[in-house]
N, C-alpha and C positions, 0 to 999 in steps of 0.2 A: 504494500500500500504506500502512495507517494507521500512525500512530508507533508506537503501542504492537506493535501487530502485526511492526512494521519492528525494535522494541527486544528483543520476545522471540525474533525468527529469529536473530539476531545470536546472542544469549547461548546460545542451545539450540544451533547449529553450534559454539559454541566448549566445549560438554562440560555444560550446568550444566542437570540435569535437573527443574530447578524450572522455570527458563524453557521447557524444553521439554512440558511441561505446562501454562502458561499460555499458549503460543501454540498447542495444541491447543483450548484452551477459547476465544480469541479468535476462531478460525477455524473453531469450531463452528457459528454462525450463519448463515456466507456459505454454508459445507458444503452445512446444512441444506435452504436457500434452492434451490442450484442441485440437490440430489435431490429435491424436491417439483418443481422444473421439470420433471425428466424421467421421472420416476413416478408413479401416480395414488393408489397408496396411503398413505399418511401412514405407517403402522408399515412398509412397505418402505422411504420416503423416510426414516426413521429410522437402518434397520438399515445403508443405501448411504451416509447421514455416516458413523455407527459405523465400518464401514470404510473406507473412504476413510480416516478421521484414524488407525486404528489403522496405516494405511499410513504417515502421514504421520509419526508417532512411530520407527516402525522403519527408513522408509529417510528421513531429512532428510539423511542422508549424499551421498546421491544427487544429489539437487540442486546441480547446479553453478553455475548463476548465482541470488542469493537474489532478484534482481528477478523474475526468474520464477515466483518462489515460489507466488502464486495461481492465475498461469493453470496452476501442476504441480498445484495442487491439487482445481482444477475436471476437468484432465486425468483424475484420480485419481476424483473422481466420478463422472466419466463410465462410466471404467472398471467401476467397482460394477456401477451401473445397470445395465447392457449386461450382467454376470455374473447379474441377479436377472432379469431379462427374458427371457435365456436357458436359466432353469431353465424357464420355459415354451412353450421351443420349440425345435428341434433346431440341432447349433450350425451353423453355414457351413460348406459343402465347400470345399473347397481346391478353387480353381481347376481342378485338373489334376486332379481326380476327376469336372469336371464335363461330360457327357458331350455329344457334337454330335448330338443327334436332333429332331424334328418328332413323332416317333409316342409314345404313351405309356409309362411305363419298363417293359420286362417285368422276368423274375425276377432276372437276374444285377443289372441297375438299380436291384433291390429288396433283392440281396443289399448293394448298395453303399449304401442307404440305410440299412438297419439297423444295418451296423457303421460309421455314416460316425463317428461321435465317436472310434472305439477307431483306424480307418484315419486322420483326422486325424492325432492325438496320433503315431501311430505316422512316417508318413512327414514331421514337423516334427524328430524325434528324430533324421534322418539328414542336415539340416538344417545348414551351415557355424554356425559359432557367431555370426558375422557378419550370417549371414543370417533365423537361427530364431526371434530377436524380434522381428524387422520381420514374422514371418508367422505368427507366433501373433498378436501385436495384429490384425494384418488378418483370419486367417482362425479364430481361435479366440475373442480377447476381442469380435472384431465391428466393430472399428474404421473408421472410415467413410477414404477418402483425405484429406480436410478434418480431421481430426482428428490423422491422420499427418503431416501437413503442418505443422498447429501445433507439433504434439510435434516435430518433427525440424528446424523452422523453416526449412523448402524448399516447393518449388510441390509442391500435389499432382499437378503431371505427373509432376515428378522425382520424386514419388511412387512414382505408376505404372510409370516406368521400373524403381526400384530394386525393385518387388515382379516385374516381368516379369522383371528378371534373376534375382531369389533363385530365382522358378521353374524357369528356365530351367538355374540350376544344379544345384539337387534333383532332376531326369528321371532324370538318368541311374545314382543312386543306388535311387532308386525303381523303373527297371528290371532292375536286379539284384537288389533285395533282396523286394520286394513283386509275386508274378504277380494278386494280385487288383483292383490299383486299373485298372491300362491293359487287361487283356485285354476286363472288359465295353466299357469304351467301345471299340476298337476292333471289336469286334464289332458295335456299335451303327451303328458307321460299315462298315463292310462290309455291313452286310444295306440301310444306306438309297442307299450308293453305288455300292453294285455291284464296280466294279473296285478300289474304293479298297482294297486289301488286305491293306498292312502301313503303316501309319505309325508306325512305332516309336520307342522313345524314344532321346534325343539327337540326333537328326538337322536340328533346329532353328535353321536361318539361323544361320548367326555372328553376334555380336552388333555387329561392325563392318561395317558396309554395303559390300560391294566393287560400288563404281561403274563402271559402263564406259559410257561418253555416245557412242559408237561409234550414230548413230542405225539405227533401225531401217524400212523398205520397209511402209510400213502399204499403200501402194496410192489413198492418199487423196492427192492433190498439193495442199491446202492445209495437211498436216499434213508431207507429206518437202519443200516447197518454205519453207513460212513457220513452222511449229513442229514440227519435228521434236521425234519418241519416242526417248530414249534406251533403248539394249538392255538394260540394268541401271542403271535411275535412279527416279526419282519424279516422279508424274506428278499433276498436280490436275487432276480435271474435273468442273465446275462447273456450273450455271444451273438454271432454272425448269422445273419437271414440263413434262412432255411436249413437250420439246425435241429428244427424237431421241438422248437420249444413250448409251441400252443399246443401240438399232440400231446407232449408232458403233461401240461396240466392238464388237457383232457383227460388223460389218460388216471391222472392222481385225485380228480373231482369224480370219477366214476367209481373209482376202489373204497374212498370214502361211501360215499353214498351206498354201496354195498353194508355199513357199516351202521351210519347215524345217518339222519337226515343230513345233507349240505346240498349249497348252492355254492354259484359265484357270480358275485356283482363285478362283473368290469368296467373299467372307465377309459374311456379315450379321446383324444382331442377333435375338435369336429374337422380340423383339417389334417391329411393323413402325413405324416412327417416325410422326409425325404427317404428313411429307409423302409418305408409302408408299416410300417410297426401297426398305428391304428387301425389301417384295413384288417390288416392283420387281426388283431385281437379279436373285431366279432367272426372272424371264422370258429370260432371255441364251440359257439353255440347255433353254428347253422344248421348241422343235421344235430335235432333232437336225440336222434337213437340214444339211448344208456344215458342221456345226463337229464341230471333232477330238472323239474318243467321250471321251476323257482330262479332258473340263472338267469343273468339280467346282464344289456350291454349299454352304460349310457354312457352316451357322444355327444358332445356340447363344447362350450365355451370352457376349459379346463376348472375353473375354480367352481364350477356351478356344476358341472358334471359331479366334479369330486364329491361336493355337498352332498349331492342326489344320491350317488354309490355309498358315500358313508350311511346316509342317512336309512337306505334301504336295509344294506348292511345290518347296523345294527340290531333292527325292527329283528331282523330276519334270525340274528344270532340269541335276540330276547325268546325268541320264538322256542328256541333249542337247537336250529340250526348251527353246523362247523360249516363260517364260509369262506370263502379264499377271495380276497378283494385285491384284485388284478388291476394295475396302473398301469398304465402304459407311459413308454418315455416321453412323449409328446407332456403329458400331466404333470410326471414327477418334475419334467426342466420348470413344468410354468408357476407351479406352488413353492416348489423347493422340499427337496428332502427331510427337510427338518417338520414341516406341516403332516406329511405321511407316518414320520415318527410317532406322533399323536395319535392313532388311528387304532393299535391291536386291542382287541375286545377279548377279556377272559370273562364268562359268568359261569354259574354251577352246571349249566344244563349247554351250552352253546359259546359260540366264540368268533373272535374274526381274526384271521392270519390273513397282514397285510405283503403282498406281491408286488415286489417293482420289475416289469417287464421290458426290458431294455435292450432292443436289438441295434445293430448296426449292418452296413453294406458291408459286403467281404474286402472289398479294397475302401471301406471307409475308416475311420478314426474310433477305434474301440470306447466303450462307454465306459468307466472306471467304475472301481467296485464303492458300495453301497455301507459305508464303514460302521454304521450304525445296525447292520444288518444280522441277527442271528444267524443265518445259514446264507451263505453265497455260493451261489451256482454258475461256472460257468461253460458253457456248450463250446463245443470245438469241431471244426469243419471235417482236422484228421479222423473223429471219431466217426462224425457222420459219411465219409468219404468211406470208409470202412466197410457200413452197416451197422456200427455200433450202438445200439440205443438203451435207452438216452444218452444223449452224445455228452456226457459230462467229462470235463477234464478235471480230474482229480487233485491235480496239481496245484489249477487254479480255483479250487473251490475249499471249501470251510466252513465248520457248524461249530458255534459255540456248546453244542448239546452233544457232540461226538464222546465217545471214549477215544480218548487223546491217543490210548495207547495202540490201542487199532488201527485209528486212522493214520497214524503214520507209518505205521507198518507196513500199512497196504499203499501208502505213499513213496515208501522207499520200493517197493517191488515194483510199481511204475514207473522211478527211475532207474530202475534197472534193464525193465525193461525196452527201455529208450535208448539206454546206454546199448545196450544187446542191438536194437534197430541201427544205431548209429555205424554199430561196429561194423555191421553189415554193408552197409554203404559204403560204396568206394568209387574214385574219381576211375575211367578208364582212359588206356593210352591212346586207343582208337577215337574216343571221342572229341578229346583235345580240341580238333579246330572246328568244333559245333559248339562246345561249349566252354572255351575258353581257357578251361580250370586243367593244370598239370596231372598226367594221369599219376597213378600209384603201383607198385609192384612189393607183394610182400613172399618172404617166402615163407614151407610151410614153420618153420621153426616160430618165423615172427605172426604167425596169424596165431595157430594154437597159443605160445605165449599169451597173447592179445586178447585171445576171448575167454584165458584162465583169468586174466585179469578183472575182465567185467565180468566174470560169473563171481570170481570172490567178494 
């Protein structure tokens, strides 16, 4: 911050409204500067200084550390911009207006687009006082999570948590006081799910995740012998498209339900990611055959989906349902990890084990593992290239619920037997000018030696 700039915040906080006048006019240029960044028209980028500084005159009170004083005031341009931007086009729905469909909106969806500014404002006003300017900035002034972030100087995950929670507390005022905002969507969801037919408000996972690592009978003996599923935990599962991962849990939602009642509720994003993960995902439940009629796929707007699946979820796990609540990576990137944490359900009778499903292209940029997660699983191409199913790589996978002494055991026998694979391999001399790589000649003295070695 420039001297001058640093001599008139000083004098303007301590009362002297001369100074606070000439540090509006020192700060009129940087103003200026960042509202022609973010507007294209000159007399707009004028009007968005203009205010901005008329803000800055009225509340410098507000500002509590003056080091911050410019990034509060680029803040503040921001803020404009996004207000003159918005006169040309309608504002953000609030999350929890926004509805879980595929099909185009009928009328009640048209009723909630017409009054969405006056339905806003309305269910913000019932709104903790704690909570109602974190979700006006978000869902009125248009504020991005990176700009909340800045403003509140936390991660925009803790972002995203603190807005999932503000939501999570406004439902149940919303359901008492407002029948227009939830009744279309839930109708929305009834005519595309069928049996889904009351997801009411409040019913939404507690916000403290009750664990219960009690594993669960999937039927697979590399998943109940070496990584076990907890019944109410977190579960990463991982690797490259066309691994076999949605037949897995098809395959682990059927052997249960052999068992106890389960479902699973999925959630996906309404647009299918670059590696189709969401298309993906409702394949799970396209052909009925063997899976419980109770499984459910909702596709929406990420944080509104999610809602919807927990909230089914739950119902479903009060019920005495074991259900497997399937996220797909498109969801997990948009809420953030640390939100899903919040999610596993243990009760006496039923439970929810929560699944992050997270694919990649085979030549794309692998997803990393899921650190919070009791069991991580990851699928491997070589396995499936094989036959091997479930294509899990042992290697790369991990349960907190294992017996330690096993799973390594049988960790070192698949490095062995790698090492045995590797041994096998060898460059030849013929192939040299195909492939580049110097051939190799051993005789028999050095191969035997060789493969006493990776046998001991």
């Amino acid at each position: 911050m420039g001297v001058h700039v640093n001599e008139a915040l000083v004098a303007a906080r301590g009362g002297d409204t001369g100074s606070r006048e000439r540090l509006v006019e020192l700060t009129r240029p940087q103003a200026l500067a960042w509202a022609r960044g973010l507007v294209s028209d000159p007399a707009t980028a004028e009007d968005v200084a203009q205010e901005a500084l008329l803000e800055v005159w009225t509340s410098l009170e507000s500002l509590r550390e003056p080091a911050a004083y410019l990034a509060w005031v680029k803040l503040l341009v921001r803020k404009h911009a996004d207000r003159h931007r918005r006169r040309l086009h309608p504002v953000l729905a609030l999350d929890l207006l926004v509805d879980v469909r595929d099909a185009g909106p009928g009328p009640a969806e048209q009723t909630i687009d017409n009054d969405r500014d006056q339905l806003v404002r309305r269910m913000l006003a019932l709104a903790p006082d704690s909570d109602r300017r974190l979700l006006d900035l978000r869902y009125v002034e248009g504020w991005s999570d990176a700009d909340l972030a800045e403003l509140l100087e936390i991660t925009p995950g803790a972002v995203r948590k603190r807005l999932f929670d503000a939501r999570r507390r406004l439902k149940p005022a919303m359901a008492t006081t407002l029948d227009l905002p939830l009744e279309p969507r839930r109708t929305a969801m009834t005519q595309r799910f069928g049996l889904v037919t009351d997801v009411s408000a409040g019913t939404l996972i507690a916000r403290e995740a009750v664990v219960d690592e009690t594993p669960l009978n999937t039927g697979l003996r590399v998943f109940d012998a070496l990584l076990p599923w907890p019944r109410a935990g977190l579960i990463d599962l991982r690797g490259p498209v066309n691994t076999g991962g949605l037949v897995l849990l098809g395959e682990v939602l059927s052997g249960l339900h052999r068992q106890t009642p389960a479902a699973l509720v999925g959630v996906a994003g309404r647009e299918a990611a670059t590696d189709g993960s969401s298309a993906r995902l409702w394949k799970i439940v396209e052909d009925p055959a063997g899976q419980p009629e109770r499984s459910r796929i909702f596709r929406g707007q990420p944080e509104a989906a999610l809602e919807a699946g927990a909230e089914l979820a739950g119902e479903l796990a009060r019920e005495g349902l074991t259900v497997l609540l399937v996220v797909d990576r498109v969801v997990a990137e948009a809420v953030g990890l640390d939100v899903l944490a919040q999610l596993p359900l243990g009760l006496a009778h039923g439970s929810v084990t929560v699944i992050r499903c997270a694919y990649w292209a085979r030549n794309g940029e692998p997803v990393g593992p899921w650190p919070a997660a009791h069991t991580s699983i990851e699928l491997s191409v070589e396995q499936a290239v094989r036959g091997c199913y479930p294509a899990v790589d042992l290697l790369e996978s991990h349960s907190t619920l294992a017996d330690p002494v096993l799973a390594e055991t049988a960790r070192e026998q698949v490095r062995r037997g790698r090492e045995l694979e590797r041994w096998v391999a060898q460059p030849l001399v013929s192939a040299e000018e195909f492939t580049g790589i110097p051939g190799k000649r051993f005789t028999t003295h050095e191969a035997i030696t060789q493969l006493q070695a990776v046998l001991a």
